[in-house]
HTML snippet that shows the backbone in 3Dmol.js (N, CA, C, O; Angstrom):
<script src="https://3Dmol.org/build/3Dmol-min.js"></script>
<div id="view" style="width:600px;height:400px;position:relative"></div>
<script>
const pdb = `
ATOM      1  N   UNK A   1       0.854  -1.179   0.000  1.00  0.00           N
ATOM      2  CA  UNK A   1       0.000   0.000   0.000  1.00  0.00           C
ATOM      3  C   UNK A   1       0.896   1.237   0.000  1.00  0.00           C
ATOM      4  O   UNK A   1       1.780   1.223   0.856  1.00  0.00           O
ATOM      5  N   UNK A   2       0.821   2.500  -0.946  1.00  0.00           N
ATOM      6  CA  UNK A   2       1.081   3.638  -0.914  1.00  0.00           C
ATOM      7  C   UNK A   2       1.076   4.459   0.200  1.00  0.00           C
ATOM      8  O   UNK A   2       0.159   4.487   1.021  1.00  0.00           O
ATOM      9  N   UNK A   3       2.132   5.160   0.249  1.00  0.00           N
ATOM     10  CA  UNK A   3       1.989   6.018   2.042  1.00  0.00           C
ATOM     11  C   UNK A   3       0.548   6.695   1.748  1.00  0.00           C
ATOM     12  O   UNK A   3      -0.299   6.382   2.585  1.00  0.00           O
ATOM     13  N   UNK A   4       0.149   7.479   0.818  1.00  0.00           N
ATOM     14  CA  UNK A   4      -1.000   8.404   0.691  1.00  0.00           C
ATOM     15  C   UNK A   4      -2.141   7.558   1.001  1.00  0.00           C
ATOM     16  O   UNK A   4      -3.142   8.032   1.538  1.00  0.00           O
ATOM     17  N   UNK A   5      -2.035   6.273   0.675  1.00  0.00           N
ATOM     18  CA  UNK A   5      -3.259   5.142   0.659  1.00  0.00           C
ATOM     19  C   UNK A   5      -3.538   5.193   2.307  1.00  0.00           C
ATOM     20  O   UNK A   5      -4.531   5.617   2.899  1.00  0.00           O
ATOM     21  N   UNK A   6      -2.419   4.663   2.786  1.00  0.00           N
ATOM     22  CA  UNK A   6      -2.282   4.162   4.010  1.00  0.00           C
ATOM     23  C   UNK A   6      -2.816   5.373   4.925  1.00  0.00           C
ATOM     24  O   UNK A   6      -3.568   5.091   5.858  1.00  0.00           O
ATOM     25  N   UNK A   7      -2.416   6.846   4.666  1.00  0.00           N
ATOM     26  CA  UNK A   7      -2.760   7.977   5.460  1.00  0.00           C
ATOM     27  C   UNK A   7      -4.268   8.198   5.546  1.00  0.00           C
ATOM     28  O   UNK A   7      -4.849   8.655   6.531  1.00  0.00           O
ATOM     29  N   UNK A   8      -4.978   7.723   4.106  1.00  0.00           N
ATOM     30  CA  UNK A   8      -6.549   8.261   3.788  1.00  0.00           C
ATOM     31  C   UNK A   8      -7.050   7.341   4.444  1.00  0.00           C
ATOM     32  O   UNK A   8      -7.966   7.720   5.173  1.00  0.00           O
ATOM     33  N   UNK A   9      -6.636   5.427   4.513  1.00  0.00           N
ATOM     34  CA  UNK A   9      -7.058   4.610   5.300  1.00  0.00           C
ATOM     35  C   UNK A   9      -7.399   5.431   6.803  1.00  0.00           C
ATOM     36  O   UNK A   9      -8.491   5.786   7.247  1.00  0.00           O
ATOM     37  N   UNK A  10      -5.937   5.589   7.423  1.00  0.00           N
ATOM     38  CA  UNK A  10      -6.150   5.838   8.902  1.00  0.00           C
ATOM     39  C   UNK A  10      -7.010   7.539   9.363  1.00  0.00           C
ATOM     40  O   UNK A  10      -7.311   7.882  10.507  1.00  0.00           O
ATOM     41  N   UNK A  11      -7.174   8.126   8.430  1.00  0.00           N
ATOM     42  CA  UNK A  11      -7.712   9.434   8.068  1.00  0.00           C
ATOM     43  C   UNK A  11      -9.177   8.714   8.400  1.00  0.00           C
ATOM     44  O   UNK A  11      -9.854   8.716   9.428  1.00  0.00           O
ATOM     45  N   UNK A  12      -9.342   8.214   7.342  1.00  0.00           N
ATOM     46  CA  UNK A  12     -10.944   7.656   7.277  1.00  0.00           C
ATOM     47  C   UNK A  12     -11.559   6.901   8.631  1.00  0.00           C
ATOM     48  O   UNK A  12     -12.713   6.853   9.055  1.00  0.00           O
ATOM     49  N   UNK A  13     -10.241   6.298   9.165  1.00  0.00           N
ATOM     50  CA  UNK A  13     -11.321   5.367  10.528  1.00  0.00           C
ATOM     51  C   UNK A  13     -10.901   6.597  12.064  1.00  0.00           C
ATOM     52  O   UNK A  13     -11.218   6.479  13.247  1.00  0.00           O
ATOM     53  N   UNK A  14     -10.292   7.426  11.531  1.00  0.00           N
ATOM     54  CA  UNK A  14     -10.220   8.200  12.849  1.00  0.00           C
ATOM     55  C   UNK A  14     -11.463   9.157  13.114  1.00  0.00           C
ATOM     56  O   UNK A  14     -11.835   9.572  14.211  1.00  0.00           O
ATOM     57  N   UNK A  15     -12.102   9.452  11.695  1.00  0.00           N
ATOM     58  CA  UNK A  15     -13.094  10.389  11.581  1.00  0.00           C
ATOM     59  C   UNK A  15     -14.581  10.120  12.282  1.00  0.00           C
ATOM     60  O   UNK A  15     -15.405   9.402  11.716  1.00  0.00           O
ATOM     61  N   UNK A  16     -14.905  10.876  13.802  1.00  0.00           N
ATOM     62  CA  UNK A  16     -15.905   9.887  14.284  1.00  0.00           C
ATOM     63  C   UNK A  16     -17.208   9.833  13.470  1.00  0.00           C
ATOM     64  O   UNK A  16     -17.099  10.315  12.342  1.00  0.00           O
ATOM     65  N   UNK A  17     -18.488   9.321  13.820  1.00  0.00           N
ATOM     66  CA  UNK A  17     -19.655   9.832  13.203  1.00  0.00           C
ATOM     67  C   UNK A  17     -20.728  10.655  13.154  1.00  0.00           C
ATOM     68  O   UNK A  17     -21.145  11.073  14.234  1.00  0.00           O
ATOM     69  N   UNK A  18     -21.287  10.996  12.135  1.00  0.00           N
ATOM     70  CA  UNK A  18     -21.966  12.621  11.725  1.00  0.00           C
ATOM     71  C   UNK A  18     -22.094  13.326  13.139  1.00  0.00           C
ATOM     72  O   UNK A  18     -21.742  14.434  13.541  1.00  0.00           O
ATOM     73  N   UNK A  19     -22.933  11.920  13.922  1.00  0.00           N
ATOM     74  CA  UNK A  19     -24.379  12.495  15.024  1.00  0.00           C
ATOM     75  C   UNK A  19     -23.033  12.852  15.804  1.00  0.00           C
ATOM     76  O   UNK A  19     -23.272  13.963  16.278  1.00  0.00           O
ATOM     77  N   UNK A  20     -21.526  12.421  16.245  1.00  0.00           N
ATOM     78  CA  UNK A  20     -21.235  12.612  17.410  1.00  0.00           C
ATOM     79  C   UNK A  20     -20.047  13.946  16.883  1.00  0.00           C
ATOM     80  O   UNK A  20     -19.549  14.626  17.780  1.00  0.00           O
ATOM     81  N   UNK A  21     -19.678  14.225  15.456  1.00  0.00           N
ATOM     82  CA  UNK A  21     -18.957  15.296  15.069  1.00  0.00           C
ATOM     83  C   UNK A  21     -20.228  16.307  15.366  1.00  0.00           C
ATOM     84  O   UNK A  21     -19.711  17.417  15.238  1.00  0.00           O
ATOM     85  N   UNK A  22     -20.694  16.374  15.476  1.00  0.00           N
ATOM     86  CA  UNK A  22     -21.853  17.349  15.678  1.00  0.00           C
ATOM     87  C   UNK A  22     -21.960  17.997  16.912  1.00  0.00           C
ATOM     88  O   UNK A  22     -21.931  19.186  17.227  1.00  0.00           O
ATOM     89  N   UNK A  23     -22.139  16.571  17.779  1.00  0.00           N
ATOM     90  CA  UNK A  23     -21.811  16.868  19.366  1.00  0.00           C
ATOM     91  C   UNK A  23     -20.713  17.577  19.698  1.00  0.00           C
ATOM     92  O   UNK A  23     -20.868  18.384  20.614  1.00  0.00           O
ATOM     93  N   UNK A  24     -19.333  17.472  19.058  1.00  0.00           N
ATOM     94  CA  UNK A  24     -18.357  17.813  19.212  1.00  0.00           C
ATOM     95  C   UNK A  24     -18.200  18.745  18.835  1.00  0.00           C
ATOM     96  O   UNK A  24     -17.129  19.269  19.142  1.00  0.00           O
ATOM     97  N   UNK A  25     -19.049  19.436  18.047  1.00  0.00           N
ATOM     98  CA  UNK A  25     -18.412  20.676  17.227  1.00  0.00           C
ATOM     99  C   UNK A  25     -19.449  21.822  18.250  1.00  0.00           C
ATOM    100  O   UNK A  25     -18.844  22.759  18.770  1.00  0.00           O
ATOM    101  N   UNK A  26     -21.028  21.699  18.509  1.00  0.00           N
ATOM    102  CA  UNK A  26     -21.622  22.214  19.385  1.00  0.00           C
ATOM    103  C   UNK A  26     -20.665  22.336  20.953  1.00  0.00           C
ATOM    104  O   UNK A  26     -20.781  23.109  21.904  1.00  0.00           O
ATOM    105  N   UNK A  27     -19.984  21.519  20.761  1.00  0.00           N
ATOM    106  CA  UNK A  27     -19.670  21.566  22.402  1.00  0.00           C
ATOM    107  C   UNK A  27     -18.393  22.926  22.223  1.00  0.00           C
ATOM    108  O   UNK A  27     -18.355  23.933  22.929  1.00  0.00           O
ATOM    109  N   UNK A  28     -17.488  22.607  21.155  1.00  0.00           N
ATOM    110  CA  UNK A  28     -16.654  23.535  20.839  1.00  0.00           C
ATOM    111  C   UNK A  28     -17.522  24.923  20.585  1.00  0.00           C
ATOM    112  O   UNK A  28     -17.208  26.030  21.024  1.00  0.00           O
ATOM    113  N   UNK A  29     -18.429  24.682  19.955  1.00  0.00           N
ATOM    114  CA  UNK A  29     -18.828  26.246  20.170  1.00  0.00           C
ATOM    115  C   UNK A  29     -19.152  27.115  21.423  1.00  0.00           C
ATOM    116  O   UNK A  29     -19.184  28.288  21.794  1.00  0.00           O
ATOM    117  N   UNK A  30     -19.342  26.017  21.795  1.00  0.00           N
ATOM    118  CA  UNK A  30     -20.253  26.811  23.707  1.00  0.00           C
ATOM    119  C   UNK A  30     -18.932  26.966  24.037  1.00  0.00           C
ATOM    120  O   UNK A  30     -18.575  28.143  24.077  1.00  0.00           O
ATOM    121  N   UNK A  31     -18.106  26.155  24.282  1.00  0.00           N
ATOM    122  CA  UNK A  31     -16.552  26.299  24.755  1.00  0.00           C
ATOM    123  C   UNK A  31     -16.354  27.887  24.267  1.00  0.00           C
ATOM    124  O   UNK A  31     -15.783  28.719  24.971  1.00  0.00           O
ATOM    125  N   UNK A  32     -16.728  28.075  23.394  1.00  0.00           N
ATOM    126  CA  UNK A  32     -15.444  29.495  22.640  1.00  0.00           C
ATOM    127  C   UNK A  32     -16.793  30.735  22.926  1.00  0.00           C
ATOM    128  O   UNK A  32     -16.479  31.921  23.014  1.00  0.00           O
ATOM    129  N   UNK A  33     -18.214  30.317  23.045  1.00  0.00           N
ATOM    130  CA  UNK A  33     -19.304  31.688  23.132  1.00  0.00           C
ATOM    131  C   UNK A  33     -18.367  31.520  24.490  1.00  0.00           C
ATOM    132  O   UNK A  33     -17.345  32.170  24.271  1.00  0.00           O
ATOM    133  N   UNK A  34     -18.301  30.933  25.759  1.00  0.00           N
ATOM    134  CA  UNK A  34     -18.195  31.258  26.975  1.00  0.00           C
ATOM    135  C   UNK A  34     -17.237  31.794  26.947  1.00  0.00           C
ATOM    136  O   UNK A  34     -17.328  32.229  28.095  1.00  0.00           O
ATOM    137  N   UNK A  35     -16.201  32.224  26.564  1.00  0.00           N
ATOM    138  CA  UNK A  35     -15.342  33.491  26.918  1.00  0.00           C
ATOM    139  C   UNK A  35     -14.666  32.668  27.980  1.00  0.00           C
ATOM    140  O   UNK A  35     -14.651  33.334  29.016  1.00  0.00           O
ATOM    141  N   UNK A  36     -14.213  31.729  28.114  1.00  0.00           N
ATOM    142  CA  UNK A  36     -13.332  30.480  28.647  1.00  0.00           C
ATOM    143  C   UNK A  36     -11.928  30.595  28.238  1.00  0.00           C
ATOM    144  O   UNK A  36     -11.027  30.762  29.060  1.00  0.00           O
ATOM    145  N   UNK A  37     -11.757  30.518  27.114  1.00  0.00           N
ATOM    146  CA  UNK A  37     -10.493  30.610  26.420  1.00  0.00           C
ATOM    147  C   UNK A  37      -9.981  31.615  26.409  1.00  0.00           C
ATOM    148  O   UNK A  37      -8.761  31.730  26.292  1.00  0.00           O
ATOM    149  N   UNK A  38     -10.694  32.477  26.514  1.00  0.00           N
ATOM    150  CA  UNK A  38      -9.888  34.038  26.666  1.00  0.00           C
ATOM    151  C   UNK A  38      -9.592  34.427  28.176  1.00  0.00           C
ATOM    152  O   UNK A  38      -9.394  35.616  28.427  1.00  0.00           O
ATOM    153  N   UNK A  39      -9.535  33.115  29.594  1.00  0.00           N
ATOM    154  CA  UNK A  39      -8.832  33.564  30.667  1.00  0.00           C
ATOM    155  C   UNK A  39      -7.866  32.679  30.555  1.00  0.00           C
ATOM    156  O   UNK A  39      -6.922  33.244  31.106  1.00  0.00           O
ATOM    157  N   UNK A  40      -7.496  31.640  30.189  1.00  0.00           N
ATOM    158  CA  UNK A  40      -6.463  30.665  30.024  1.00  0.00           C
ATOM    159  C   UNK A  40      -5.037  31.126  29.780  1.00  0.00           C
ATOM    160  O   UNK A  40      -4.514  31.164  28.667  1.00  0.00           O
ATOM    161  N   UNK A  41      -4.453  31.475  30.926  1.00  0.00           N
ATOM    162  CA  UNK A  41      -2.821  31.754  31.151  1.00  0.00           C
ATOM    163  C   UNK A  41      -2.069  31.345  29.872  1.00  0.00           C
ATOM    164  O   UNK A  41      -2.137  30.177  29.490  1.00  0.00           O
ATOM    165  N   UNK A  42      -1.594  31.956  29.422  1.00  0.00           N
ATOM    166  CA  UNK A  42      -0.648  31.638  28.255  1.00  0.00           C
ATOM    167  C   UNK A  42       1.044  31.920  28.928  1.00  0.00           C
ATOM    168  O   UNK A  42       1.492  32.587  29.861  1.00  0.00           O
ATOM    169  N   UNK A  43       1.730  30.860  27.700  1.00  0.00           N
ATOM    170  CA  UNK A  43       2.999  30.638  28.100  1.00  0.00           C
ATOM    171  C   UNK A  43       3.876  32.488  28.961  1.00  0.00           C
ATOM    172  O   UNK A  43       3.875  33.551  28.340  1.00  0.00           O
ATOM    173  N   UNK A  44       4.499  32.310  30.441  1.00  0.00           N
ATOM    174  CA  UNK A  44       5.022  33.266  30.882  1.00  0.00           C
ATOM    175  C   UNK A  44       4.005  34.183  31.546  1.00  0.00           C
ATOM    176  O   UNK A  44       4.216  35.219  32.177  1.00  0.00           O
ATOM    177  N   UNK A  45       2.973  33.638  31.295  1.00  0.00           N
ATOM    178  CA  UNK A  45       2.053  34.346  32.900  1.00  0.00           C
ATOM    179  C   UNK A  45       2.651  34.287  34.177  1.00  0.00           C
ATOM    180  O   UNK A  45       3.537  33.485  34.474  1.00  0.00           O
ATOM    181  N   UNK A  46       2.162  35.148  34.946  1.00  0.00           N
ATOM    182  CA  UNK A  46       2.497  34.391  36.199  1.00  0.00           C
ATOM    183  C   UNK A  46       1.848  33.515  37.087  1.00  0.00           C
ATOM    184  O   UNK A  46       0.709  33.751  37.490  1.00  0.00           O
ATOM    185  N   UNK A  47       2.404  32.651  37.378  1.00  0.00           N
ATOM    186  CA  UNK A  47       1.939  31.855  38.120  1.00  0.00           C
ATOM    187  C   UNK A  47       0.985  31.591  39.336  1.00  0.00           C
ATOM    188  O   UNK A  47       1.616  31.625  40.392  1.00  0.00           O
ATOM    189  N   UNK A  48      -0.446  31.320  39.506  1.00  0.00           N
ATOM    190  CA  UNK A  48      -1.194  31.748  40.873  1.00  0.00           C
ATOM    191  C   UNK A  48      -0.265  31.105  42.074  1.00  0.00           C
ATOM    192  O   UNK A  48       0.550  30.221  41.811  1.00  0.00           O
ATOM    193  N   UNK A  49      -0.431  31.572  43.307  1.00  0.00           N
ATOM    194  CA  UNK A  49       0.040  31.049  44.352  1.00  0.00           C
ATOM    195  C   UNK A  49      -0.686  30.290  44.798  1.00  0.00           C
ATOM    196  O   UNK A  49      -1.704  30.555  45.437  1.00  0.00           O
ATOM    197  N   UNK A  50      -0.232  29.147  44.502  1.00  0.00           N
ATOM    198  CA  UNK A  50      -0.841  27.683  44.808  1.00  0.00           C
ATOM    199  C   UNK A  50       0.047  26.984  45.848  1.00  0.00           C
ATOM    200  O   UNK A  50       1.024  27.475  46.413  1.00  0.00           O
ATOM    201  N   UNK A  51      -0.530  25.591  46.023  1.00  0.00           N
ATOM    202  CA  UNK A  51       0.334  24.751  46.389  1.00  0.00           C
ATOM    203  C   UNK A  51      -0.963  23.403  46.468  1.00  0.00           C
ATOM    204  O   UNK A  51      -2.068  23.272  46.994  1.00  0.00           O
ATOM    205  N   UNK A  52       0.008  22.530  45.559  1.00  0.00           N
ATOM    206  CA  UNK A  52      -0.201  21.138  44.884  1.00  0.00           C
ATOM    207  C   UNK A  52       0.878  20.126  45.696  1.00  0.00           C
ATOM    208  O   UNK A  52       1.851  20.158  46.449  1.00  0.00           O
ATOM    209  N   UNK A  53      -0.048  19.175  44.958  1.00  0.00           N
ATOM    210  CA  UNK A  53       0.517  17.926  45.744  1.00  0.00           C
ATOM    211  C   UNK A  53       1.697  17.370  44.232  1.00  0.00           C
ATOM    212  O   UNK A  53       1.339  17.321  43.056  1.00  0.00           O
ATOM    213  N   UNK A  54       2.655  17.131  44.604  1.00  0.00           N
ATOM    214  CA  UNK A  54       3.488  16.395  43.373  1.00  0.00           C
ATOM    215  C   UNK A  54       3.820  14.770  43.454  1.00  0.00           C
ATOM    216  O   UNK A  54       3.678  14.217  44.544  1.00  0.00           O
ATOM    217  N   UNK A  55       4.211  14.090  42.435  1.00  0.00           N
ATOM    218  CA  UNK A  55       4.024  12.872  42.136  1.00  0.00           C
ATOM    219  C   UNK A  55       4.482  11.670  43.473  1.00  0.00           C
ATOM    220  O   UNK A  55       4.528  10.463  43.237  1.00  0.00           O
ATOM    221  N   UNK A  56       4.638  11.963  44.162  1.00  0.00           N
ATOM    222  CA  UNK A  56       4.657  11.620  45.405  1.00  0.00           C
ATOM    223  C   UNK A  56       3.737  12.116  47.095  1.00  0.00           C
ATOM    224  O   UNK A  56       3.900  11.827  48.280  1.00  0.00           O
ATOM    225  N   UNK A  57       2.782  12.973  46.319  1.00  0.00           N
ATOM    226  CA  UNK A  57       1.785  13.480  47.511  1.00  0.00           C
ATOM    227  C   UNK A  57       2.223  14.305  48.078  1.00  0.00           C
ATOM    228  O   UNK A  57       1.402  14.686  48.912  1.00  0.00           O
ATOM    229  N   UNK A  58       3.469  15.070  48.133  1.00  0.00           N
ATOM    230  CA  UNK A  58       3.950  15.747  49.495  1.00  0.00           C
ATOM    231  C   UNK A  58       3.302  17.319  48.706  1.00  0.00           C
ATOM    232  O   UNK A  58       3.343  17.485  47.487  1.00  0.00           O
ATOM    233  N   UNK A  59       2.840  18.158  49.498  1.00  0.00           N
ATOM    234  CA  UNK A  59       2.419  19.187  48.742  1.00  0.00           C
ATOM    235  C   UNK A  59       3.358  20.350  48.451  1.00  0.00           C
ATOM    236  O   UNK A  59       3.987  20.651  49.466  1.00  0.00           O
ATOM    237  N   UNK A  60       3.682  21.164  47.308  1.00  0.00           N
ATOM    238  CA  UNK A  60       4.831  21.500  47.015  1.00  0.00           C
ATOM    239  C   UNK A  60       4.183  22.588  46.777  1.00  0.00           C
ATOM    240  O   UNK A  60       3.171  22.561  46.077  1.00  0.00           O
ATOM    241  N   UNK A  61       4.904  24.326  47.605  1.00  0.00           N
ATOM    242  CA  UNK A  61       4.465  25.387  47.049  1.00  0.00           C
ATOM    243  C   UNK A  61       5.398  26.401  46.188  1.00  0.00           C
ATOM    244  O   UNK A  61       6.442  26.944  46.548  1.00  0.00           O
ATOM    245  N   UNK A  62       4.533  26.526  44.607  1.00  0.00           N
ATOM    246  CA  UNK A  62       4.659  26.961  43.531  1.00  0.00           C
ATOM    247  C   UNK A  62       5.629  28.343  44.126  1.00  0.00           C
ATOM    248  O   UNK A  62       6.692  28.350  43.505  1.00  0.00           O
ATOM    249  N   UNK A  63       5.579  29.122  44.813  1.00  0.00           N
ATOM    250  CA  UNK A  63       5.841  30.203  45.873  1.00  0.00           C
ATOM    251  C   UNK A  63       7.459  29.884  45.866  1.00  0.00           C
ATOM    252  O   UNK A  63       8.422  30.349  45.256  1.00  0.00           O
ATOM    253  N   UNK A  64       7.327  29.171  46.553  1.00  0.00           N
ATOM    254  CA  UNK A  64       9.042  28.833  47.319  1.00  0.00           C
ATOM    255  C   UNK A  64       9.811  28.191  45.782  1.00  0.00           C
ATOM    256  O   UNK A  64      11.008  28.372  45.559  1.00  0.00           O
ATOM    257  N   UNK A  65       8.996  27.522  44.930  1.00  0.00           N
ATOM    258  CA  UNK A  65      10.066  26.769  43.467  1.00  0.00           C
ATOM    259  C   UNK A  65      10.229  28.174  42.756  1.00  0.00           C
ATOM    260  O   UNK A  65      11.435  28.414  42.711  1.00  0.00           O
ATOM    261  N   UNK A  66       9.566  29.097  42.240  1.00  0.00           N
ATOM    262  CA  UNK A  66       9.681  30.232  42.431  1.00  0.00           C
ATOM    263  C   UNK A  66      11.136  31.210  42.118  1.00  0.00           C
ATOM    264  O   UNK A  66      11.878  31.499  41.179  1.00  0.00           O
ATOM    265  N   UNK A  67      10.980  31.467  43.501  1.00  0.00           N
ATOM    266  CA  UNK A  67      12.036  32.372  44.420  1.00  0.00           C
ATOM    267  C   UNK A  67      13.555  31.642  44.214  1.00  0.00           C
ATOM    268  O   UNK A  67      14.628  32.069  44.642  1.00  0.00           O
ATOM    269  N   UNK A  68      13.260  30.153  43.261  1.00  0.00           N
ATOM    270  CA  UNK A  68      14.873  29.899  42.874  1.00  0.00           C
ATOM    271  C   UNK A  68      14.797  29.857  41.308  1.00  0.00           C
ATOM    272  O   UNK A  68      15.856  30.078  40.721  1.00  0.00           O
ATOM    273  N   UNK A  69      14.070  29.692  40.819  1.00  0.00           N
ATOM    274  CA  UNK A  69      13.891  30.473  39.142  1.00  0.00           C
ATOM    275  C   UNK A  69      12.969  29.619  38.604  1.00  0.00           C
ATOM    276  O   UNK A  69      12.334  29.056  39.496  1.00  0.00           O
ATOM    277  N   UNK A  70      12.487  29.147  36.974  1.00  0.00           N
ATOM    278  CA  UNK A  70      11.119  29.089  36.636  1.00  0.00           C
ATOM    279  C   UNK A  70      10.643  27.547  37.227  1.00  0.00           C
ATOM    280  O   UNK A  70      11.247  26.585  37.700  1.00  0.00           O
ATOM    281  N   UNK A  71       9.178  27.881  36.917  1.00  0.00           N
ATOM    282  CA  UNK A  71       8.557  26.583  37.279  1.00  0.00           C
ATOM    283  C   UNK A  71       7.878  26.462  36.182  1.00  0.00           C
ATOM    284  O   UNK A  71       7.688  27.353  35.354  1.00  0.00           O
ATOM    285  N   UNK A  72       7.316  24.849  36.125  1.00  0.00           N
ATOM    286  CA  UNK A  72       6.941  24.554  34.641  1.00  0.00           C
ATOM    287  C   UNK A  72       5.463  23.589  35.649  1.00  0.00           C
ATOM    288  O   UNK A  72       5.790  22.580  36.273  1.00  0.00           O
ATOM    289  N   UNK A  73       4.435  23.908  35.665  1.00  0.00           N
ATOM    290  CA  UNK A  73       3.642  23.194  35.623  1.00  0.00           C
ATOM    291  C   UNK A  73       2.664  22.197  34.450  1.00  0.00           C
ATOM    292  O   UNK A  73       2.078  22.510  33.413  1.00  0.00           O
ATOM    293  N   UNK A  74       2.794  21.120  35.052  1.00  0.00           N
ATOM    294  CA  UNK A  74       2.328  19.422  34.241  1.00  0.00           C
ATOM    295  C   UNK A  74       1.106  19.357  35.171  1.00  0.00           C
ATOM    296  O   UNK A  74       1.085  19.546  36.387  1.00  0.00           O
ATOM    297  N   UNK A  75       0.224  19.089  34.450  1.00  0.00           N
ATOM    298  CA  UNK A  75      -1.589  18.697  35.029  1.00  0.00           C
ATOM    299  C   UNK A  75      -1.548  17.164  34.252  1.00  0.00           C
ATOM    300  O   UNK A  75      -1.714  16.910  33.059  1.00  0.00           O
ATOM    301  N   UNK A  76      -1.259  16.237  35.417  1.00  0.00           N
ATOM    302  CA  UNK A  76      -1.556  15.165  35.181  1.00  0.00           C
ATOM    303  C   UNK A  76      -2.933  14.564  35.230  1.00  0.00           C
ATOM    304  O   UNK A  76      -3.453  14.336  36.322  1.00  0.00           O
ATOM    305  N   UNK A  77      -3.662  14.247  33.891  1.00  0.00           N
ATOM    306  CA  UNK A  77      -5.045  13.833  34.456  1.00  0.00           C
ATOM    307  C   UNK A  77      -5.093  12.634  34.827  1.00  0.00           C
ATOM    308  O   UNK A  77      -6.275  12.292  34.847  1.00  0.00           O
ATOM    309  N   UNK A  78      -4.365  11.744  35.159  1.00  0.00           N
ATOM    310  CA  UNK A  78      -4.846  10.635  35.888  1.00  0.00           C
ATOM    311  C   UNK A  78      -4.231   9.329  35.785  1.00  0.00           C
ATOM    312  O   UNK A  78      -3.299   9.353  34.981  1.00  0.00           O
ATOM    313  N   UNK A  79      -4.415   8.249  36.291  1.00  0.00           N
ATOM    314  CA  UNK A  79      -3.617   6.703  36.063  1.00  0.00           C
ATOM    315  C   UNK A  79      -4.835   5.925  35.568  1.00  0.00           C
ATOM    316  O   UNK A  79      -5.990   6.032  35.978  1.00  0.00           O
ATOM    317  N   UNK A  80      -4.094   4.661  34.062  1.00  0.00           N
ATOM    318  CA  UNK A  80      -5.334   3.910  34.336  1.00  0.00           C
ATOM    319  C   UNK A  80      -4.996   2.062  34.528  1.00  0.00           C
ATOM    320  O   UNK A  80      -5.922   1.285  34.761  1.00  0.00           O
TER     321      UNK A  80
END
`;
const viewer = $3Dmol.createViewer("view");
viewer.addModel(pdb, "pdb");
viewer.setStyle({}, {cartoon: {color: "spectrum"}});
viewer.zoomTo();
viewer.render();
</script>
């Protein structure tokens, strides 16, 4: 099979169906009327003063990593 073949193959079964691109595309719209996306911190904001738990539970404040130079926050959604 041709790479182009092979791409339109996996193109074609990734594409979900009508009823649920629909769902998806309504949901994206409410997403973008709500004015959601336009509070979303972009790269070099500053950082809220938090304090999270890190990959070991101990809770780590954003504050004190800080005050020794940048921090990079990772939002892990979950284990399965």
């Amino acid at each position: 099979m041709y790479l182009q073949e092979h791409l339109t193959a996996i193109k074609a079964k990734s594409n979900p169906p009508e009823e649920i691109a629909e769902v998806m595309k309504r949901c994206k719209d409410d997403l973008a009327a709500s004015g959601l996306a336009d509070k979303i911190p972009q790269a070099g904001s500053p950082a809220p003063e938090i304090i999270l738990p890190n990959i070991y539970g101990d809770m780590v404040d954003a504050k004190k990593i800080l005050s020794r130079g940048p921090l990079v926050l990772h939002f892990y959604r979950g284990g399965w």
